[in-house]
N, C-alpha and C positions, 0 to 999 in steps of 0.2 A: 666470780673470778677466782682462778686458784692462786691460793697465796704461798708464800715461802715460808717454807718450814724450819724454823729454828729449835724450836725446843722436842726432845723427846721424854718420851714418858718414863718415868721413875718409879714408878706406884710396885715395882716388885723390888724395890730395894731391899733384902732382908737381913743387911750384916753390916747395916752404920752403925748399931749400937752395940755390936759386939765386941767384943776385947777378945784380944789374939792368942790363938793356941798356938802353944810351943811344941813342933812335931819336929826335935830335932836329932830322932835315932832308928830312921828305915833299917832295916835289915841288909839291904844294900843300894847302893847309888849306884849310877850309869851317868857318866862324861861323854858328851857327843866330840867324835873324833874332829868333825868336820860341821859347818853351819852354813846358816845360809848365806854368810858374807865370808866364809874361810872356808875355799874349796879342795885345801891341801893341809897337812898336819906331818908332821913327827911324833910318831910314840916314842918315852923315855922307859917303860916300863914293861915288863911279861909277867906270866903267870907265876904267880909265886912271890912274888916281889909282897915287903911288907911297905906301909906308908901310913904316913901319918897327916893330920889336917892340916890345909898348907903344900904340900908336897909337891912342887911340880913333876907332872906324869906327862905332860909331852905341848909342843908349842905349835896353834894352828897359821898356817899364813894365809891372810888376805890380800894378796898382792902389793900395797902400797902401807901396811901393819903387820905386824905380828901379835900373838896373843898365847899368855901361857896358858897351859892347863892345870887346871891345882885338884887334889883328893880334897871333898868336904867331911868324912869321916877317917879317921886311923883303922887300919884292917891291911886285907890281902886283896892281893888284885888275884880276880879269876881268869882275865880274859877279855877279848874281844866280840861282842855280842852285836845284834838286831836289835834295835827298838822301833818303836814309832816316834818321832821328834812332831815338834809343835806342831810344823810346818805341815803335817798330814805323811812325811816323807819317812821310811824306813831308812834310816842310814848306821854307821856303824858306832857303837857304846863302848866306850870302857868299863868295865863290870867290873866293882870291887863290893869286897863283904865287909861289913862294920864290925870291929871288935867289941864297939862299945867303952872302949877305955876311950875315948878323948884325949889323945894326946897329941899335942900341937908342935909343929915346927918350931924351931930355938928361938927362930928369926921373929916369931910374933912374940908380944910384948908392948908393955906402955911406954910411949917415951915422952920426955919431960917434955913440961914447956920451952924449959930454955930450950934444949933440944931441937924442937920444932922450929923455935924464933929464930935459928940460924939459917933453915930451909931456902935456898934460891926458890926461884919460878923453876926454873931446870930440876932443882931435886924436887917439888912436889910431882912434875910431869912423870919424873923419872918411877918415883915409886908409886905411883899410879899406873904405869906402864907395866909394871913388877907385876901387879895386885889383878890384873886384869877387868879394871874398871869398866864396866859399859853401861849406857842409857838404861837404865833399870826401870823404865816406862814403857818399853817395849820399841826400842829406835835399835838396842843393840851397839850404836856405835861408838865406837872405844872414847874412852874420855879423856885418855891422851893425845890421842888424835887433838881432839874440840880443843883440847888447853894450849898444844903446841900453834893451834892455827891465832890464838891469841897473843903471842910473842912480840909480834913484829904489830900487831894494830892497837890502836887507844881503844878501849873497853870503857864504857861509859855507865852502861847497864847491866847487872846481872840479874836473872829472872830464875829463881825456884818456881817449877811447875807442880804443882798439888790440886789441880783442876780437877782430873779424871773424870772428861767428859760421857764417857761409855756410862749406859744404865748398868745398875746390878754391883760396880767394880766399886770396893770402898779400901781399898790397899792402901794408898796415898793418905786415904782420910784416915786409916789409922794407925799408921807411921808416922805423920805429924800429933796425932794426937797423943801417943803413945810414948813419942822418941824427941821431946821438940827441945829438949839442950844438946842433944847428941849434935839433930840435924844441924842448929845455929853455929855451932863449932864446926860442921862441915862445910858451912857455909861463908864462915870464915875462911877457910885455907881454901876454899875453891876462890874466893874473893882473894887473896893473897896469890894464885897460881894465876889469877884473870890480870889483876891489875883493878876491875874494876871500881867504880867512885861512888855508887849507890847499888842498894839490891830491894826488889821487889819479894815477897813470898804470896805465891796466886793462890787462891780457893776459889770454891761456890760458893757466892755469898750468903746462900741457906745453911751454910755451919756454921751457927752460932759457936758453939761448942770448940772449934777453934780458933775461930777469933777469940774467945774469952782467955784460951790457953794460950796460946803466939801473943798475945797482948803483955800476958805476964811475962811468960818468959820474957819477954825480949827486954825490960827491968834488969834485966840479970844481962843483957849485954849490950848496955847502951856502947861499946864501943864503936859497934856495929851499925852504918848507916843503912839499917832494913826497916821498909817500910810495909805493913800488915795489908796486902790487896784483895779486896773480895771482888770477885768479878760477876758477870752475869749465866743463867746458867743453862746458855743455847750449847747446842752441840753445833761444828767442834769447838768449842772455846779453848779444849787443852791443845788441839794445833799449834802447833808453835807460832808460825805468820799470823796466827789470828789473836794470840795470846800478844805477843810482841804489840801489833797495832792495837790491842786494849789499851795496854800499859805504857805505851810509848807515842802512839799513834802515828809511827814507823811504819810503811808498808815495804814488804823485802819481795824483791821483784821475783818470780819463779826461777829456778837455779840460781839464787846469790845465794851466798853466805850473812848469815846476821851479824857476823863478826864483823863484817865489812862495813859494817852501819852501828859497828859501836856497841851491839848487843851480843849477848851471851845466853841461850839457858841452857837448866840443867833439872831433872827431874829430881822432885823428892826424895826419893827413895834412894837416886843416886849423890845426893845431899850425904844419906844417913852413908851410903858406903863409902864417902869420902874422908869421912870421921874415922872408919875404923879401917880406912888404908895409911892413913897418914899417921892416926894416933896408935895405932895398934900393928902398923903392917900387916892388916890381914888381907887378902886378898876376898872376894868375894863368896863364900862358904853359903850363906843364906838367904832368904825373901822373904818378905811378906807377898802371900797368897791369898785371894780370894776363891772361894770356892763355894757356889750358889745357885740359885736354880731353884722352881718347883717338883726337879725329877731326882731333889735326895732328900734325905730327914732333915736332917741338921744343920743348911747352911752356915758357915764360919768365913771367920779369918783365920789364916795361919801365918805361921812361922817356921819355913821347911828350912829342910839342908838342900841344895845345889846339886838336881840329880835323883832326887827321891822320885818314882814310879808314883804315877797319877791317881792308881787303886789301888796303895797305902790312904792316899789323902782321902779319896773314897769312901774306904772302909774306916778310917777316922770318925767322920762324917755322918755313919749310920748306914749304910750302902743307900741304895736305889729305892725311890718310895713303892715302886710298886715294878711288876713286871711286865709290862705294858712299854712300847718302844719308847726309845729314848733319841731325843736332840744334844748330840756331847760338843759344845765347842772351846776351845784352845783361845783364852783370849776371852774379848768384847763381844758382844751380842753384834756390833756394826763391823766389827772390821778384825775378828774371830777368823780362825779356821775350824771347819766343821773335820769329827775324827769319826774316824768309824768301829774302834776299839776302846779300851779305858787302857791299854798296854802302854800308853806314851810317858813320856819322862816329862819334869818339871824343870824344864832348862833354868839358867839364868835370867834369860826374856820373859819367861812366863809370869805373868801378871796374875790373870784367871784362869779360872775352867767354868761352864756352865751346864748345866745338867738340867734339859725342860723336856715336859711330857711333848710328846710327838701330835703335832695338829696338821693334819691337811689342808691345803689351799688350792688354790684352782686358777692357775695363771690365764689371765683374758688376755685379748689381745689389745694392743696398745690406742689409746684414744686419742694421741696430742694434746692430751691437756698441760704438756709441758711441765706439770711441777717439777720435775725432774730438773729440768734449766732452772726454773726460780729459784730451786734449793742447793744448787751445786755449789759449793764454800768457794773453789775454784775457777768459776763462771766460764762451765762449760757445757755443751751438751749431749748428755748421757744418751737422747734416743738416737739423734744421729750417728754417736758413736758404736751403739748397736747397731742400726742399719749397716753400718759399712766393715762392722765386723761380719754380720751374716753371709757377707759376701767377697770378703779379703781383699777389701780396696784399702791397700795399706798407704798409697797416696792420701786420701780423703781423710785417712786417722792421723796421719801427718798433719792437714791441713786442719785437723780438730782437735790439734795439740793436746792426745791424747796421755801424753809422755806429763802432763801438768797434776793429772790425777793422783790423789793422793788414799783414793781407796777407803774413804773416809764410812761408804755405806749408806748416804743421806739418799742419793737419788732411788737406791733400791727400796728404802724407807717411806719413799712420801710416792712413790707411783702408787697409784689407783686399781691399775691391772695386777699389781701383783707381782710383776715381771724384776725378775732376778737381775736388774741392771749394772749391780759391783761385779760381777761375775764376768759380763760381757764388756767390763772396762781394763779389768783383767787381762782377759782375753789380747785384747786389743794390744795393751802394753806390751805384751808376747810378739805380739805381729809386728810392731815397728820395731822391735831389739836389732 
């Protein structure tokens, strides 16, 4: 009988134990004008204009937000440029040169505690709106957004997510490992912006190594009602719904809000930039990046600037192990975008990149063995959702609430044939829009 697949394979994890390079001076960055949640923008800037880190250069709207755009280096703007974005999509760059001097806007700076300890809910939303906060897991969605939709509900639960269920990605893992008084302090004023009355902080319970670190630290802030969670280590466990009913055992119906049930998260990483929105007003300038693969030398972690060109981190890296095709994806090995250049930029969303020598497979055809159904986190079914894509019965995708999919990549994972089934879920979600 086929069973349900929960766990994927790890065995090429090559940059848990690596400690993080600091690549933070490309020769120039590139700002996407427009994304994939902000189909309109305003430039503030032309050619020739000088700017400094900080600087807002023009503000995107997403119909129901806005979002500024900020310079991660001081330098001159060139112009308006072509990239390739995460997304696989060529859309339009701001193109500025780095001077190299580091020179930051007036406005960044530490401010005190008392300072801080005045902050309403409203001024932490606010300068978080400023900073251009977002899901720094790869969700994208603005974090003022998530804090204002907590105003008006009781918050009972806040969840720091540090799962990172995707093989290969150790970003999370070493950001907490790396940054873990920064993060608790960000964890503080997000709990102060929430209201919330307890806070979880999630791992895989196979990192010792941060439990031993979050253990200590958190000595240094028993203010803090945070409790150290190690969870199990199936994919998706960093789901958020799936995460929530570990920790809560809450389940949040498809399209609710967690808020609505008293929960809150927030990712790691957007933890540590909450620290340096609120403690430093800086707006988002930097990531940690993973960057890994059997198709370059030297696997790493890094520490980019916001906008750094993908073959800088490349050629960091060691280039290409050999010249033999390569598999380049943007992102998670499950739920990646495949590119077909190294010319892309390193947004703000960007997590990973992965770089694997090129294998052939040989798509069979479908046998019903269903794993597919057994392993959908969302308990739906992937082959019938193909069948009725092959054939644009957008009724039938309706009826196989296809709109519940979260592109997770398990079904494409545990089919037998081979058969590229995220691809044709995809698809699908196209068809009912």
């Amino acid at each position: 009988m086929i069973a349900k697949t929960r766990a994927i394979s790890d065995v090429l994890n090559m940059t848990t134990s690596l400690p993080t390079i600091h690549f933070t001076n490309p020769k120039k960055i590139y700002v996407s004008v427009t994304n994939a949640r902000c189909k309109s923008a305003e430039v503030y800037v032309k050619p020739g204009d000088k700017v400094k880190i900080g600087t807002v250069i023009g503000k995107r709207n997403g119909g129901y937000f806005e979002q500024n755009m900020h310079s991660t280096v001081s330098g001159t703007v060139l112009g308006i440029v072509k990239k390739w974005h995460r997304t696989g999509k060529m859309v339009d760059f701001i193109e500025i040169e780095n001077d190299f001097k580091d020179d930051y806007e007036p406005t960044i700076y530490e401010r005190t505690d008392e300072e801080i300890s005045s902050y309403t809910r409203e001024d932490y939303i606010e300068r978080v709106k400023n900073n251009s906060l977002i899901g720094l897991g790869g969700s994208t969605f603005p974090t003022y957004i998530k804090l204002q939709s907590c105003l008006d509900k009781e918050i009972d639960t806040l969840i720091i997510n540090g799962v990172e269920c995707e093989p290969y990605l150790t970003t999370d893992h070493r950001i907490l490992l790396e940054h873990p008084n920064k993060i608790f302090e960000g964890i503080k004023y997000l709990r102060n912006a929430t209201g919330a009355k307890k806070v979880y902080i999630c791992f895989k319970k196979k990192y010792d190594d941060l439990y031993q670190v979050l253990s200590e630290v958190k000595k240094r802030h028993m203010d803090l009602p945070i409790e150290i969670k190690r969870v199990e280590n199936f994919y998706p466990q960093g789901w958020e719904v799936a995460l929530i009913k570990t920790v809560t055992g809450k389940v949040i119906p498809s399209g609710d809000l967690p808020q609505n049930h008293g929960v809150v998260c927030f990712n790691a990483s957007t933890a540590f930039g909450m620290y340096r929105a609120i403690r430093l007003n800086m707006p988002v300038i930097e990531r940690n990046f993973t960057l890994t693969g059997d198709g370059i030398k030297y696997p790493s972690n890094i520490r980019m600037r916001i906008g750094t060109p993908l073959s800088d981190l490349l050629e960091l890296c060691g280039g290409y192990i050999s010249d033999k095709p390569k598999v380049l994806i943007m992102g998670g090995p499950m739920m990646g975008a495949c590119l077909l250049k190294d010319d892309a930029v390193c947004s703000m969303s960007c997590t990973s990149a992965i770089v694997l020598e090129d294998k052939e497979y040989k798509e069979e055809p479908c046998i019903r063995c269903a794993s597919c159904v057994y392993s959908c986190p969302c308990d739906l079914q992937p082959v019938l959702i193909m069948k009725a894509v092959k054939v644009k019965d957008i009724e039938a995708l309706k009826k196989l609430h296809v709109d519940k999919c979260i592109e997770c990549g398990m079904c494409g994972y545990t089919c037998t044939s081979k058969i590229n089934l995220t691809d044709y879920m995809r698809q699908a979600k196209k068809l009912v829009k």
